[in-house]
Biopython code that builds the backbone (N, CA, C, O; Angstrom):
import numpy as np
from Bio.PDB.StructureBuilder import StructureBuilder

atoms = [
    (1, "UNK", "N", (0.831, -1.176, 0.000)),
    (1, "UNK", "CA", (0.000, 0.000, 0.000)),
    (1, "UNK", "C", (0.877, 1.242, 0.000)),
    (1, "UNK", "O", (1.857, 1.305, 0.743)),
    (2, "UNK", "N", (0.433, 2.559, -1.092)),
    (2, "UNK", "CA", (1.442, 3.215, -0.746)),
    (2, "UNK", "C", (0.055, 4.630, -0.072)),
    (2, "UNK", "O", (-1.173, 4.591, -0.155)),
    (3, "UNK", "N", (0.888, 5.605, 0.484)),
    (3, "UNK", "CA", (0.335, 6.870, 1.093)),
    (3, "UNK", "C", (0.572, 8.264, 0.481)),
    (3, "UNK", "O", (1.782, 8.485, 0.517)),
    (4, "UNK", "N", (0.147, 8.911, 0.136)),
    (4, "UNK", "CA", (0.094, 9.908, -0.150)),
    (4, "UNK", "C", (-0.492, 11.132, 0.573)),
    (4, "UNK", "O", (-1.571, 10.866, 1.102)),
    (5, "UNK", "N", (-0.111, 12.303, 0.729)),
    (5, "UNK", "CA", (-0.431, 13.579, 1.322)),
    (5, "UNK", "C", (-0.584, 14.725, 0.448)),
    (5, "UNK", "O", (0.367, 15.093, -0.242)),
    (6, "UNK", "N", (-1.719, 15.327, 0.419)),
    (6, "UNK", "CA", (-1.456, 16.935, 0.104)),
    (6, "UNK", "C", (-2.512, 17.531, 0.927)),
    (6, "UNK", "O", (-3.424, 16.923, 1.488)),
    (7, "UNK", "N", (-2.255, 18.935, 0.935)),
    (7, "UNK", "CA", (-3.144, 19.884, 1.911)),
    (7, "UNK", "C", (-4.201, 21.181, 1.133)),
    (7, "UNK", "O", (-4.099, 22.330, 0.705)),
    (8, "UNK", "N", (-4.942, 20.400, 1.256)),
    (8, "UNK", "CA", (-6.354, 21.671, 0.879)),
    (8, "UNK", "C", (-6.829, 22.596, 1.505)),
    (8, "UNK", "O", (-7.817, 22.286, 2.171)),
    (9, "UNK", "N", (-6.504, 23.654, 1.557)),
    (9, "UNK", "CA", (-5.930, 24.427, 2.951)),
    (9, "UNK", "C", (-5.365, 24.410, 4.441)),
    (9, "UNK", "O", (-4.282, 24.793, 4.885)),
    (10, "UNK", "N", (-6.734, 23.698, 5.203)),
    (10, "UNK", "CA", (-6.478, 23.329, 6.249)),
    (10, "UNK", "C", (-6.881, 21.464, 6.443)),
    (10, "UNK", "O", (-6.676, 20.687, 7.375)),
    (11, "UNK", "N", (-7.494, 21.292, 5.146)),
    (11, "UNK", "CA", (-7.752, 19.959, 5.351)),
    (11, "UNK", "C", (-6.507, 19.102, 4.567)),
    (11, "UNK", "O", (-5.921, 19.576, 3.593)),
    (12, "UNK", "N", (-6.165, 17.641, 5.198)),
    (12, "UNK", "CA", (-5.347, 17.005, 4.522)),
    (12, "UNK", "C", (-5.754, 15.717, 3.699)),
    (12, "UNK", "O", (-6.387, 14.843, 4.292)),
    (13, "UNK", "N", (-5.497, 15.584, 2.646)),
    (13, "UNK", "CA", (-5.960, 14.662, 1.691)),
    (13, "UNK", "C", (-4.791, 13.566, 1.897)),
    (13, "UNK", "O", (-3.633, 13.939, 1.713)),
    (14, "UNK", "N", (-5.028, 12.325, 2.244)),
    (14, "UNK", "CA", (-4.802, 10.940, 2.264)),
    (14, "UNK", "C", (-4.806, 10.290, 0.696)),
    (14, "UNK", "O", (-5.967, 10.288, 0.286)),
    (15, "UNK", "N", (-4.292, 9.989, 0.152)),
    (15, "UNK", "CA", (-4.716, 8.935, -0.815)),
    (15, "UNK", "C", (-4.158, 7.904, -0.516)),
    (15, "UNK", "O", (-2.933, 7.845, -0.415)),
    (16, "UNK", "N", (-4.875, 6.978, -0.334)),
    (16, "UNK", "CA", (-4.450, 5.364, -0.178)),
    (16, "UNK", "C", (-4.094, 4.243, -1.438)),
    (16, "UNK", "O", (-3.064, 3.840, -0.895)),
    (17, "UNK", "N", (-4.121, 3.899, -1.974)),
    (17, "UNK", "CA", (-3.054, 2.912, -2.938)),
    (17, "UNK", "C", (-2.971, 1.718, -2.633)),
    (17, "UNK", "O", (-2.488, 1.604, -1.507)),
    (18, "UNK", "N", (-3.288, 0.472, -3.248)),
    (18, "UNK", "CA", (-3.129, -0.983, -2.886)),
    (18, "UNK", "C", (-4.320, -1.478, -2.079)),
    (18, "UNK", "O", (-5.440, -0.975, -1.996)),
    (19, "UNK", "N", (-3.863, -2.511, -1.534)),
    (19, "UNK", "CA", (-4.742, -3.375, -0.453)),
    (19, "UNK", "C", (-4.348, -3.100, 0.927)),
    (19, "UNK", "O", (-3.223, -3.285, 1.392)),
    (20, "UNK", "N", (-5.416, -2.623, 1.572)),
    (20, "UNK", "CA", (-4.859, -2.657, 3.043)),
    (20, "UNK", "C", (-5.667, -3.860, 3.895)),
    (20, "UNK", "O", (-6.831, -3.995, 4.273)),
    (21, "UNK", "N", (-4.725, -4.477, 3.974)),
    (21, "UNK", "CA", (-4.754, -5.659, 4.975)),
    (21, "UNK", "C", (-3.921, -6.377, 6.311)),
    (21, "UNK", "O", (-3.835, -7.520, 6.759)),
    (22, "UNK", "N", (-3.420, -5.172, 6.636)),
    (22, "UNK", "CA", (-2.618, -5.496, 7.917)),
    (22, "UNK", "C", (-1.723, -5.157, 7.663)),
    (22, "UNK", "O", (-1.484, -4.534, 6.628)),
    (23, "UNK", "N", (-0.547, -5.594, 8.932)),
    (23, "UNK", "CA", (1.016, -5.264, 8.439)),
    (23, "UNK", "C", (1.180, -3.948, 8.732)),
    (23, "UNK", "O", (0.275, -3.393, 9.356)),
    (24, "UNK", "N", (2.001, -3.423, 8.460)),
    (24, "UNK", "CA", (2.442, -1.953, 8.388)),
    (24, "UNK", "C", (1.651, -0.924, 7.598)),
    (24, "UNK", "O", (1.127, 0.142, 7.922)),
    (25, "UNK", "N", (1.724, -1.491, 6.627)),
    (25, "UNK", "CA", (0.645, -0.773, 6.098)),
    (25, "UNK", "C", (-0.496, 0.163, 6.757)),
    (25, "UNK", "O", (-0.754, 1.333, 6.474)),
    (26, "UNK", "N", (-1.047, -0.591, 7.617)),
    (26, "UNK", "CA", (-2.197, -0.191, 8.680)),
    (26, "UNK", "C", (-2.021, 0.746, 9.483)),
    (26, "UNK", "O", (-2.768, 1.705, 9.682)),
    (27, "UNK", "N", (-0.493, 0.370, 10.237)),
    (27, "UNK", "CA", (-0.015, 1.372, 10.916)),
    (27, "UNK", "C", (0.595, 2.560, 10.483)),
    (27, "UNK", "O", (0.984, 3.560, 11.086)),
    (28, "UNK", "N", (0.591, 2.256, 9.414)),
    (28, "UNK", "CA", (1.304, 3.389, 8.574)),
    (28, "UNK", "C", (-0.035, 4.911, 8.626)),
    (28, "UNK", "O", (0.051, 6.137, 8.682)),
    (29, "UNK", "N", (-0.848, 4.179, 8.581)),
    (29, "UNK", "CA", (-2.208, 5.026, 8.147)),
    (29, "UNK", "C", (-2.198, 5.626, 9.721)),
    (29, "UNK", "O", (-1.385, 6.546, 9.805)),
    (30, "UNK", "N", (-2.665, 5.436, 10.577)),
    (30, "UNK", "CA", (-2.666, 5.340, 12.169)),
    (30, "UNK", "C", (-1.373, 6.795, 12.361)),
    (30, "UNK", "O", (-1.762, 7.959, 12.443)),
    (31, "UNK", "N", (-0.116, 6.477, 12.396)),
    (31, "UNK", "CA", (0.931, 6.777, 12.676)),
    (31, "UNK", "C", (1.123, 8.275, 11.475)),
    (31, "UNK", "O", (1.988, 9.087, 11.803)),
    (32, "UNK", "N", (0.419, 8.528, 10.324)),
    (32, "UNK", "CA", (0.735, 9.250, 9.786)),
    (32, "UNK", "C", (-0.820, 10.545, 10.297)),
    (32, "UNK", "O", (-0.893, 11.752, 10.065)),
    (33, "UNK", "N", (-1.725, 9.720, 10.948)),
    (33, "UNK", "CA", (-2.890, 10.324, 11.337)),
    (33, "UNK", "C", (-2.169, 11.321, 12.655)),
    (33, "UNK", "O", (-2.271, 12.540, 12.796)),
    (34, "UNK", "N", (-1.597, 10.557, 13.325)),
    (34, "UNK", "CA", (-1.160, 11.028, 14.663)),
    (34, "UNK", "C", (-0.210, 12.396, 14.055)),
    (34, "UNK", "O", (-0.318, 13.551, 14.467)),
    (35, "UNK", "N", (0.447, 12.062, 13.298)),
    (35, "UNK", "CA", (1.551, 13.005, 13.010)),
    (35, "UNK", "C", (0.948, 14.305, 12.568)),
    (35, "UNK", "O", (1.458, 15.361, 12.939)),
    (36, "UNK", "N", (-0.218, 14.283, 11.716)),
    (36, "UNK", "CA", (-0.830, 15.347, 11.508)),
    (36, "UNK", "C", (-1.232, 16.065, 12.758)),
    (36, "UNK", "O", (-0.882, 17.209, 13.050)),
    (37, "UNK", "N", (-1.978, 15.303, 13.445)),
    (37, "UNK", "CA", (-2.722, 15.719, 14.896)),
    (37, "UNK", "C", (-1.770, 16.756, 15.802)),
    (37, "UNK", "O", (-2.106, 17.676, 16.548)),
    (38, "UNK", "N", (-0.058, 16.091, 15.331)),
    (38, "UNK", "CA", (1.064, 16.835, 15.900)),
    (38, "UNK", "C", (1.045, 18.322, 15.385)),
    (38, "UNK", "O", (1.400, 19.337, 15.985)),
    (39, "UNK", "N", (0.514, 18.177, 14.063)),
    (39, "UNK", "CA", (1.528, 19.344, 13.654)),
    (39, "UNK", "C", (-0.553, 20.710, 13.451)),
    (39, "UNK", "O", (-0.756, 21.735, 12.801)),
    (40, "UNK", "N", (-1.223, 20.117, 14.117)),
    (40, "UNK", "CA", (-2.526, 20.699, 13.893)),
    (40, "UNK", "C", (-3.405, 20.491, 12.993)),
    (40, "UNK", "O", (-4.426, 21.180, 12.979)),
    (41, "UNK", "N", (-3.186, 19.495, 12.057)),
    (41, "UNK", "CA", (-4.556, 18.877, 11.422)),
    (41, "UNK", "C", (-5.291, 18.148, 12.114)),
    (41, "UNK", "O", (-5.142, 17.160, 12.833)),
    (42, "UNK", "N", (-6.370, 18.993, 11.683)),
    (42, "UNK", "CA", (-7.555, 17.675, 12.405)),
    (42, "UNK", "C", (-8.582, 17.601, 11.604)),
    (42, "UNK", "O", (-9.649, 17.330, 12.155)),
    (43, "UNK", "N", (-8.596, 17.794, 10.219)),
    (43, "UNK", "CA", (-9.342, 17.665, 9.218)),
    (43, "UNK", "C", (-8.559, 16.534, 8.102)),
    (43, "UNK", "O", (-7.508, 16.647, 7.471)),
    (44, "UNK", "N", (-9.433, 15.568, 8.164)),
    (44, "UNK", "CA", (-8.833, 14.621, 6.799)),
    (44, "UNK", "C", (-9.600, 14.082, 5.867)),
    (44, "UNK", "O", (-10.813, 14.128, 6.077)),
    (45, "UNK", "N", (-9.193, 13.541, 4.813)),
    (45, "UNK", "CA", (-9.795, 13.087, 4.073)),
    (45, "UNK", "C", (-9.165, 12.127, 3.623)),
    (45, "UNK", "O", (-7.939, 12.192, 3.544)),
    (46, "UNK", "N", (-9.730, 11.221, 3.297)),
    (46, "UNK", "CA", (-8.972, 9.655, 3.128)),
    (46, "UNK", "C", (-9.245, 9.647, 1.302)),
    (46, "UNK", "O", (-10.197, 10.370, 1.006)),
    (47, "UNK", "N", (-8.772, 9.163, 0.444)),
    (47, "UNK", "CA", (-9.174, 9.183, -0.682)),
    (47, "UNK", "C", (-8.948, 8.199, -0.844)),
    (47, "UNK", "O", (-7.730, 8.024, -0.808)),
    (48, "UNK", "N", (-9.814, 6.833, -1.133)),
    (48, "UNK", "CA", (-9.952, 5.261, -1.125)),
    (48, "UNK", "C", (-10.446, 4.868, -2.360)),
    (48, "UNK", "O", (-11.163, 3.869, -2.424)),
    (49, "UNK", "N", (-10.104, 5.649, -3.566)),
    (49, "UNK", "CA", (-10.391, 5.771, -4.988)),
    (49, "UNK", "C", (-9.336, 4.164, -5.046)),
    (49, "UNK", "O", (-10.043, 3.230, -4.667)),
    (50, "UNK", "N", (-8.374, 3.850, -5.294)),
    (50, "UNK", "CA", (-7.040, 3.181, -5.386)),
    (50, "UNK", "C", (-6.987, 2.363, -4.586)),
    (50, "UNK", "O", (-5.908, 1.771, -4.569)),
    (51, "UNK", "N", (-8.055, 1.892, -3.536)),
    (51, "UNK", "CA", (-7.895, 0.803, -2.290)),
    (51, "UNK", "C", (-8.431, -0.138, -3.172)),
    (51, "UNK", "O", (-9.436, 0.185, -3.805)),
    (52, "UNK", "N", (-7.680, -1.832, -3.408)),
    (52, "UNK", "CA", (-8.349, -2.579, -4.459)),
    (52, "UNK", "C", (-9.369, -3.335, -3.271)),
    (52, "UNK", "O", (-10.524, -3.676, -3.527)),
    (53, "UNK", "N", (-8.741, -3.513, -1.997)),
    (53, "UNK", "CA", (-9.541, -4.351, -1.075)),
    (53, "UNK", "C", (-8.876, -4.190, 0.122)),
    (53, "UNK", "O", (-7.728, -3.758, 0.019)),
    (54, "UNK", "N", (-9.370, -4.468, 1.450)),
    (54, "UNK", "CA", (-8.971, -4.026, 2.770)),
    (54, "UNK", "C", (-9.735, -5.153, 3.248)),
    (54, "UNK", "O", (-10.501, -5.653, 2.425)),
    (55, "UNK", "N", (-9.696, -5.608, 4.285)),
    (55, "UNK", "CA", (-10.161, -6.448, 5.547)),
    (55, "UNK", "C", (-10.090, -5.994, 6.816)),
    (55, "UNK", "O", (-9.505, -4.911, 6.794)),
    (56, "UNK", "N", (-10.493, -6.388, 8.231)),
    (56, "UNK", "CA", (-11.097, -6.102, 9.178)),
    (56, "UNK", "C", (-10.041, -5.164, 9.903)),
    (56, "UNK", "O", (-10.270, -4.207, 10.643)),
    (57, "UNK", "N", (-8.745, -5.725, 9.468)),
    (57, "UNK", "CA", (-7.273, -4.581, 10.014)),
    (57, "UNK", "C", (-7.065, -3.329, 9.161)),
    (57, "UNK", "O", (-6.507, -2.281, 9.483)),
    (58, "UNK", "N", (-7.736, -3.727, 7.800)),
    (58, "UNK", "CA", (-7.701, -2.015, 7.366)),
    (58, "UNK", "C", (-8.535, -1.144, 8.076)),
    (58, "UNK", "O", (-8.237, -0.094, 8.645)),
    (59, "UNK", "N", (-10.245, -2.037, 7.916)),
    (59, "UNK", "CA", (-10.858, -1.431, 8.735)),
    (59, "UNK", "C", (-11.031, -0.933, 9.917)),
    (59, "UNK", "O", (-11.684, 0.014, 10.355)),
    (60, "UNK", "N", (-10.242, -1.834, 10.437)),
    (60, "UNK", "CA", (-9.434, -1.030, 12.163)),
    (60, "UNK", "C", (-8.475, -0.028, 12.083)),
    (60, "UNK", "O", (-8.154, 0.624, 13.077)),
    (61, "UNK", "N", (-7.903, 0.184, 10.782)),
    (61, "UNK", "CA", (-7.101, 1.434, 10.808)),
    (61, "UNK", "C", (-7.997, 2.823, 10.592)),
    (61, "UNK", "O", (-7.838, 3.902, 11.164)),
    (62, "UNK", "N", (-8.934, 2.480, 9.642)),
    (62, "UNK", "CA", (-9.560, 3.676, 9.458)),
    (62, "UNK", "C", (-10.269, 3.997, 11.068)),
    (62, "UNK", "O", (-10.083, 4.977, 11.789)),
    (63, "UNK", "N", (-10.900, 3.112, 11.239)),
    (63, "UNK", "CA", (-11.701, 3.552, 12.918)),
    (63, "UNK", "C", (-10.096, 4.493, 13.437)),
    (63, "UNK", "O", (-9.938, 5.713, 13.473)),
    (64, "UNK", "N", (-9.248, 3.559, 13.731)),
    (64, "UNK", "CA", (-8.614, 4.195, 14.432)),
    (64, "UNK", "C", (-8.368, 5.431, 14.441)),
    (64, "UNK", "O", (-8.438, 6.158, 15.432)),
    (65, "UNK", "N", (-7.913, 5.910, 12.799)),
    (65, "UNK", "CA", (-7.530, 6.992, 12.499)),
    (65, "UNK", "C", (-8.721, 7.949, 12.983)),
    (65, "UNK", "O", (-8.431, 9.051, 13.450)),
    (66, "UNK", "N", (-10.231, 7.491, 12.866)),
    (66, "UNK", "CA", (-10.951, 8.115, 12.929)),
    (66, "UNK", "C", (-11.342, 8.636, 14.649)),
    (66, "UNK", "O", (-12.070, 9.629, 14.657)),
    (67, "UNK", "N", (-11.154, 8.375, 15.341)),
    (67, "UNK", "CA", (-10.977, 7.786, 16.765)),
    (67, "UNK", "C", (-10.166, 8.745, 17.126)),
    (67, "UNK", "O", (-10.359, 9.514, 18.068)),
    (68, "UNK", "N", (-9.137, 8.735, 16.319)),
    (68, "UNK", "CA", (-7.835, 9.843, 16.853)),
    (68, "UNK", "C", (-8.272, 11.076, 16.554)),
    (68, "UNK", "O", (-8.332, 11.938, 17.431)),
    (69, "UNK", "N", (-8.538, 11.255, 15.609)),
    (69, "UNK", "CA", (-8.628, 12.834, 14.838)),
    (69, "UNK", "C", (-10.257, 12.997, 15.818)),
    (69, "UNK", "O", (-10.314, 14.193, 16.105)),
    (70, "UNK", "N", (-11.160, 12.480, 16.232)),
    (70, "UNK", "CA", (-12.574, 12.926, 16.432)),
    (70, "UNK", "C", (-11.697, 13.164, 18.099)),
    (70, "UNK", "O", (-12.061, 14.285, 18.454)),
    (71, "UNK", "N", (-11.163, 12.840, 18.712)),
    (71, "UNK", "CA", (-10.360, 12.624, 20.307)),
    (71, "UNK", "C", (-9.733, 14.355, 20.331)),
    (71, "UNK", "O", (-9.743, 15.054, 21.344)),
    (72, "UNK", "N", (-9.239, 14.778, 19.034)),
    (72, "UNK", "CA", (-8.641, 16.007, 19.110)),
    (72, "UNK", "C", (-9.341, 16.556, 18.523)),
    (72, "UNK", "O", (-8.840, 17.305, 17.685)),
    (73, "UNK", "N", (-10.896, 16.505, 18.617)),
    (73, "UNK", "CA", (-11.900, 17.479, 17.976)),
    (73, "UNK", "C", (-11.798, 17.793, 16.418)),
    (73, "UNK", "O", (-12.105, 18.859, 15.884)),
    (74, "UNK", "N", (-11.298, 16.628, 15.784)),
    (74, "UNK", "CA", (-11.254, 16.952, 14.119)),
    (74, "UNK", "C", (-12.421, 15.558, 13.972)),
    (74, "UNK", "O", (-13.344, 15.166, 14.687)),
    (75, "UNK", "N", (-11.765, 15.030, 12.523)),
    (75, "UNK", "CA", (-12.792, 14.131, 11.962)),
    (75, "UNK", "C", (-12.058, 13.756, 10.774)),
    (75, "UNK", "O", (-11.344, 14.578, 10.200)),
    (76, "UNK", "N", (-12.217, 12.322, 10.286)),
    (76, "UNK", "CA", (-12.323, 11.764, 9.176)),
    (76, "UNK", "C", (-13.044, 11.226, 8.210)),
    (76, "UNK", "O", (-13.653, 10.172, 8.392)),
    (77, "UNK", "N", (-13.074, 12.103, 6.678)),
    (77, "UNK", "CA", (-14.446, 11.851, 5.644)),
    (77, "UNK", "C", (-13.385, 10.862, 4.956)),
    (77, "UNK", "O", (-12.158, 10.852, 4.854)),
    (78, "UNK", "N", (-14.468, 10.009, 4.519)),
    (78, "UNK", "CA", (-13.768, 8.723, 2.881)),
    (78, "UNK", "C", (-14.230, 9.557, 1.828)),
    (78, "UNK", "O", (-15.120, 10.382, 2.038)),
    (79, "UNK", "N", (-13.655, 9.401, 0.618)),
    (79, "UNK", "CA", (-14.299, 9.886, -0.446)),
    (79, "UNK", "C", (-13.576, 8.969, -1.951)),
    (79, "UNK", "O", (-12.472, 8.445, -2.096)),
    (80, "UNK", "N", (-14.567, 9.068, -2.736)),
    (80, "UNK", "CA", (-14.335, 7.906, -4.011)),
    (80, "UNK", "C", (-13.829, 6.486, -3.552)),
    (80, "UNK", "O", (-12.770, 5.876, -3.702)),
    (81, "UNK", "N", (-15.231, 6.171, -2.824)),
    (81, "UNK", "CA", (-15.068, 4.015, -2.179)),
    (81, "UNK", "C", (-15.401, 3.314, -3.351)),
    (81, "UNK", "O", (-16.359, 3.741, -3.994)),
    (82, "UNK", "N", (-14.712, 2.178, -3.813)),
    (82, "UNK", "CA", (-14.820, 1.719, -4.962)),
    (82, "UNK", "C", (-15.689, 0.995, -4.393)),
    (82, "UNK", "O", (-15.780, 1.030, -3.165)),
    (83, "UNK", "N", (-16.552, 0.146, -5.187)),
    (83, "UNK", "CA", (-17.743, -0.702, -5.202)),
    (83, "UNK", "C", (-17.158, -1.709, -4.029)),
    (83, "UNK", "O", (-17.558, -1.903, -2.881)),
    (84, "UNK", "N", (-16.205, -2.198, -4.668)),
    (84, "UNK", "CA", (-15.855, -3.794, -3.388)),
    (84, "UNK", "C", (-15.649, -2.963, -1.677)),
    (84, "UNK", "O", (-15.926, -3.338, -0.538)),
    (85, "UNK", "N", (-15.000, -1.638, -2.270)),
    (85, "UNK", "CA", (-15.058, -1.342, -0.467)),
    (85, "UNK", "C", (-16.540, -1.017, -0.138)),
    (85, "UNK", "O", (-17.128, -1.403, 0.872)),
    (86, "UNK", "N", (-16.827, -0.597, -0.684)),
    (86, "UNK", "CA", (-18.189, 0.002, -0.189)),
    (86, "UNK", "C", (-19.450, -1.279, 0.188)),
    (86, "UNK", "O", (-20.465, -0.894, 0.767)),
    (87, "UNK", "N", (-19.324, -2.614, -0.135)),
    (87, "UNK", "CA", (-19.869, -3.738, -0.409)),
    (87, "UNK", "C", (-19.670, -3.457, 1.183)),
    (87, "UNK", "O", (-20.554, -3.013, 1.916)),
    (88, "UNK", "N", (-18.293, -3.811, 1.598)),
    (88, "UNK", "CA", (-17.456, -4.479, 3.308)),
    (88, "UNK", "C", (-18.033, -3.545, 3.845)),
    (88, "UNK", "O", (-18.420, -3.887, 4.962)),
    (89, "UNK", "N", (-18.412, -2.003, 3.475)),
    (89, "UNK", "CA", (-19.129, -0.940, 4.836)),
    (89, "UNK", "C", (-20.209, -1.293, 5.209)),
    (89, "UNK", "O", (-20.643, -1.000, 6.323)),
    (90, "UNK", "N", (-20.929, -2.078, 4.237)),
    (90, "UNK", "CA", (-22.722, -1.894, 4.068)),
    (90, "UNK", "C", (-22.583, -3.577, 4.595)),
    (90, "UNK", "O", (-23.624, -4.234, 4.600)),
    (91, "UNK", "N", (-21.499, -4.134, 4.960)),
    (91, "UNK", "CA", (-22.248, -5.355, 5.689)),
    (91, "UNK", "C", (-21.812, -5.439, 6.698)),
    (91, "UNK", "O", (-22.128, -6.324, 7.493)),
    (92, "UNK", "N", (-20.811, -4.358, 6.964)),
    (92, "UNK", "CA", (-20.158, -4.379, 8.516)),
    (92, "UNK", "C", (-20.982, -3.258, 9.150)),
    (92, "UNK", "O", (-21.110, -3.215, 10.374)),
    (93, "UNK", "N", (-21.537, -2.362, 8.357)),
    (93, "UNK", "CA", (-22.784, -1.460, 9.165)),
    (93, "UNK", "C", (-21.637, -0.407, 9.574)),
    (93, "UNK", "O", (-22.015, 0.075, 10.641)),
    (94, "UNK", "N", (-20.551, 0.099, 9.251)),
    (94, "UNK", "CA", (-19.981, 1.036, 9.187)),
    (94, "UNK", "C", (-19.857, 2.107, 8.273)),
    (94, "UNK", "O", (-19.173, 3.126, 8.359)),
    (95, "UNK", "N", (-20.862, 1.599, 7.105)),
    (95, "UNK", "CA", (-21.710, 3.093, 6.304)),
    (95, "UNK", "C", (-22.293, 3.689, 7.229)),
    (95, "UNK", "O", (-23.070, 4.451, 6.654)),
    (96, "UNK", "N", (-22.422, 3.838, 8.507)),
    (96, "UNK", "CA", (-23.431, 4.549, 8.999)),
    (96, "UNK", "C", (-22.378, 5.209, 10.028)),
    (96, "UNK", "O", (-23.089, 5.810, 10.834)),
    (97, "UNK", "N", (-21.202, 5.365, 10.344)),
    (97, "UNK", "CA", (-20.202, 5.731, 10.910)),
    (97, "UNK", "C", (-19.533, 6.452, 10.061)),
    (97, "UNK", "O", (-19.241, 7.533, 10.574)),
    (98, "UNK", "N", (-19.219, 6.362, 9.169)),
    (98, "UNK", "CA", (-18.092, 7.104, 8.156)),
    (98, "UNK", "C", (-18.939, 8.542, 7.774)),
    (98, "UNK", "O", (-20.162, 8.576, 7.909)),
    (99, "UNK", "N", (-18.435, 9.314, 7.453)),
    (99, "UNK", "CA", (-19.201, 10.035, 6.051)),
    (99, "UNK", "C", (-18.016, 9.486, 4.865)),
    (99, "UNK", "O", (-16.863, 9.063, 4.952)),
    (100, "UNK", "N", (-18.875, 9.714, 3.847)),
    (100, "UNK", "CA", (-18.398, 9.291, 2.547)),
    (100, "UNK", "C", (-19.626, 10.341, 1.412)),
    (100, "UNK", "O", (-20.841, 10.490, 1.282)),
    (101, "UNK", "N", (-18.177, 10.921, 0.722)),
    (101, "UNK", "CA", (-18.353, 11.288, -0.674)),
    (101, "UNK", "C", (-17.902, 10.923, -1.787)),
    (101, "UNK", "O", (-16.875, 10.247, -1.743)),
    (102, "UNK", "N", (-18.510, 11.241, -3.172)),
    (102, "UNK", "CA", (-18.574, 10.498, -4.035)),
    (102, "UNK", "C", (-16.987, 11.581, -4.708)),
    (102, "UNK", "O", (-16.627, 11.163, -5.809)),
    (103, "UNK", "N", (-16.298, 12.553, -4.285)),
    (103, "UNK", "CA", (-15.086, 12.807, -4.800)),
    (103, "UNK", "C", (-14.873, 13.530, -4.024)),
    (103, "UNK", "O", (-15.736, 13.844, -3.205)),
    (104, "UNK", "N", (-13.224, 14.223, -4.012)),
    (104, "UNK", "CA", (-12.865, 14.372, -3.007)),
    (104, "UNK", "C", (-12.869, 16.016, -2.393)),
    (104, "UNK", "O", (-12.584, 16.537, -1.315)),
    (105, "UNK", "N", (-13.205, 16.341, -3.304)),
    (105, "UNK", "CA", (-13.647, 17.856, -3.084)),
    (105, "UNK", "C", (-14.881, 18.311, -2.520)),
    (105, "UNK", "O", (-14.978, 19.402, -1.958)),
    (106, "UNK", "N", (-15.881, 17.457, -2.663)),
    (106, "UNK", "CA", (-17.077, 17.441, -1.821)),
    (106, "UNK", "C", (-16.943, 16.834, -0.448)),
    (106, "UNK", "O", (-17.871, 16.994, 0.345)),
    (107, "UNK", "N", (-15.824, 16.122, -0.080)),
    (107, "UNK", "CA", (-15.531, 15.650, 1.196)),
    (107, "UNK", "C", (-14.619, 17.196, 1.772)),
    (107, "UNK", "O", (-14.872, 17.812, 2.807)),
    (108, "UNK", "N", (-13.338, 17.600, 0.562)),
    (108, "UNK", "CA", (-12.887, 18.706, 1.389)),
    (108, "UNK", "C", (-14.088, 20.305, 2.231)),
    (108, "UNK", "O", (-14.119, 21.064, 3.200)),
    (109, "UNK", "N", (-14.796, 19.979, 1.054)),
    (109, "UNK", "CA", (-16.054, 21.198, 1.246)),
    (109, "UNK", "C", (-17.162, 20.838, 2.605)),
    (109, "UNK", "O", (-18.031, 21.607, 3.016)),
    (110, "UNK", "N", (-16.949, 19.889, 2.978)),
    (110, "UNK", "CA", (-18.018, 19.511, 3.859)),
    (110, "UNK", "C", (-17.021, 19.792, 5.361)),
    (110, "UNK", "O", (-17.393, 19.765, 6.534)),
    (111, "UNK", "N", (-16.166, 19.959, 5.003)),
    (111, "UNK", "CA", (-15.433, 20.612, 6.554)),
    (111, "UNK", "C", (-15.942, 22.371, 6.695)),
    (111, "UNK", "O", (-16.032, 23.178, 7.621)),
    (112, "UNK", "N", (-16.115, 22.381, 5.666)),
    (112, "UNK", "CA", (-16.141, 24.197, 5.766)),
    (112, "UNK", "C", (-17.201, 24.323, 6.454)),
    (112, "UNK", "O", (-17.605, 25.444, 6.766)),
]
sb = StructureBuilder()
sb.init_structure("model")
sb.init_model(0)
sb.init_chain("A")
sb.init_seg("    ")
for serial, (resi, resn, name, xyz) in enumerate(atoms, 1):
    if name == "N":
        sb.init_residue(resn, " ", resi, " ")
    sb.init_atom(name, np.array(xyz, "f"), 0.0, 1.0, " ", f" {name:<3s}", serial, name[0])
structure = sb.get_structure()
C-alpha cells in the first residue's frame, strides 16, 4: 500500500493505494494520522479511490484513524469508495459511521 499527502488548505488529503490488509501498512495510516494531529490537522480526508480491497485490520485502521482525529476534535471523511469497499461498509454497518463522498472535493467542502 502506498500513502500519499497533500493539503487543501487546512484539510489534509490521504490517498491510499493498494490493499490494506494489515502489516504496516495499517499502521502506517494510524501513525501518519497522529503526526498530523502533531503538527494541527484535524481535518482529513482519506481518498480510497485506489484501495483494491482491505479487511477487518484495514478497517481497524480507518476507525482508528478516525478515533484519533474525532479525540482532538477533528474528523475523518472517505471519499471515491470503490464498489468492493463500499460492499465491506454496508455489511459491517460502518456506512453509517463514516461520512463518505462520491469525490474528493465534496468531502474537502463539507469541513467548511
Amino acid at each position: 500500500m502506498a500513502l500519499h499527502e497533500e493539503m487543501y488548505g487546512d484539510v489534509a488529503v490521504l490517498e491510499l493505494k493498494g490493499k490494506l490488509m494489515g502489516g504496516p501498512e495499517t499502521s502506517e495510516i494510524h501513525e501518519k494520522v497522529k503526526e498530523l494531529i502533531g503538527q494541527g490537522a484535524k481535518k482529513v480526508v482519506a481518498d480510497v479511490e485506489k484501495v483494491s480491497w482491505m479487511n477487518s485490520t484495514g478497517l481497524g485502521a480507518l476507525i482508528g484513524a478516525m478515533s484519533s482525529l474525532r479525540n482532538a476534535g477533528g474528523d475523518l471523511k472517505l471519499a471515491r469508495i470503490t464498489e468492493n469497499v463500499e460492499n465491506l461498509f454496508v455489511i459491517t454497518k460502518l456506512v453509517t459511521i463514516f461520512d463518505t463522498f462520491d469525490t474528493v472535493e465534496e468531502a474537502v467542502t463539507a469541513f467548511k
